[in-house]
N, C-alpha and C positions, 0 to 999 in steps of 0.2 A: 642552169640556175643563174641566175641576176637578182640585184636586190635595187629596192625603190623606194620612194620615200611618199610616207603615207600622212594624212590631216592631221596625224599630232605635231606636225614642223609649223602647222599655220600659225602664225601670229609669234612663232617661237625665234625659229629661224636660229638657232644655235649654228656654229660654223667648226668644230672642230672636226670632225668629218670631212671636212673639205679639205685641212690641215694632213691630213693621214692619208687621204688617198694617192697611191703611186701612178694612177691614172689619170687622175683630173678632171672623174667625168659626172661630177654635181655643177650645176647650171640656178643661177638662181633669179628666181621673180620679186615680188612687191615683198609681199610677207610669208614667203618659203621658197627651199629648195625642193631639186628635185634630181634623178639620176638617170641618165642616159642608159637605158638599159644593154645597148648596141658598145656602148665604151669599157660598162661594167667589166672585172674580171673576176669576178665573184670572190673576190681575196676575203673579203669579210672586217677588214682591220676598222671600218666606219660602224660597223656596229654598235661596238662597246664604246664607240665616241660619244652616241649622241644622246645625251641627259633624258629627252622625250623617250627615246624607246619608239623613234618613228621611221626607222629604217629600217625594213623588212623583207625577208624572200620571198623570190614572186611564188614561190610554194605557200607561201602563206599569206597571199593575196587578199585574202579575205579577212585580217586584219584591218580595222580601221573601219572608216565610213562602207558599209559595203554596198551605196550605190554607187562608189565612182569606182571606175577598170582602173587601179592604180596601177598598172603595168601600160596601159594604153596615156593615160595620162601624164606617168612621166616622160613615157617616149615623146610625147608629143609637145609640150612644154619642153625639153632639153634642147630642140631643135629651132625653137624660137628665141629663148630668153638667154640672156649672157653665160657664157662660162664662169663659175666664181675657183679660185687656186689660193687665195689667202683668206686663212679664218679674219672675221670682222666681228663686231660688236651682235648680240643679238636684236634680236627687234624692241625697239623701247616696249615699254611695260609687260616685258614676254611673260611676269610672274604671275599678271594677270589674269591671262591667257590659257598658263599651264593648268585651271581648273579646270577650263571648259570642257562639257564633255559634246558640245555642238558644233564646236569650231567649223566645221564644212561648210556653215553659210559663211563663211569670209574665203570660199576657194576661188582661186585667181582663172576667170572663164578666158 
């Protein structure tokens, strides 16, 4: 098991999850993160971090948008985009944001 971060981080991008993890293995893009599932150790301590409720077991994949492989996709994102290890600011106007329930058109191709 590995957990991954699924379309409720878009436009959110809350960071304290980033702050807890003993790994260090969230990676982030424009407007979200996302988790190396390969780095994962499935400790779980990022879960109760993240305000959205967007960090999920790849057992429960099917959380969220369920066209995009969010286990495909944050592998594959995590191996492009930066490492992030210190919480930062969220993404301006994330309160926005947190209504949407379509956010997937803002996912980072």
């Amino acid at each position: 098991m590995t957990y991954l971060v699924n379309d409720k981080c878009i436009k959110c991008k809350h960071t304290d999850c980033v702050e807890v993890c003993p790994v260090d293995c969230f990676y982030e893009g424009e407007n979200m993160l996302v988790i190396n599932p390969s780095e994962c150790i499935d400790c779980g301590v990022c879960v109760p971090e993240c305000p959205e409720e967007a960090i999920i077991s790849d057992n429960d994949i099917s959380l969220g948008d369920s066209s995009v492989d969010w286990y495909k996709y944050n592998e594959e994102k995590s191996l492009v985009w930066p490492n992030i290890t210190e919480k930062k600011e969220p993404y301006p106007e994330y309160e926005t944001y947190q209504v949407m329930e379509d956010r997937i058109k803002f996912l980072e191709e």
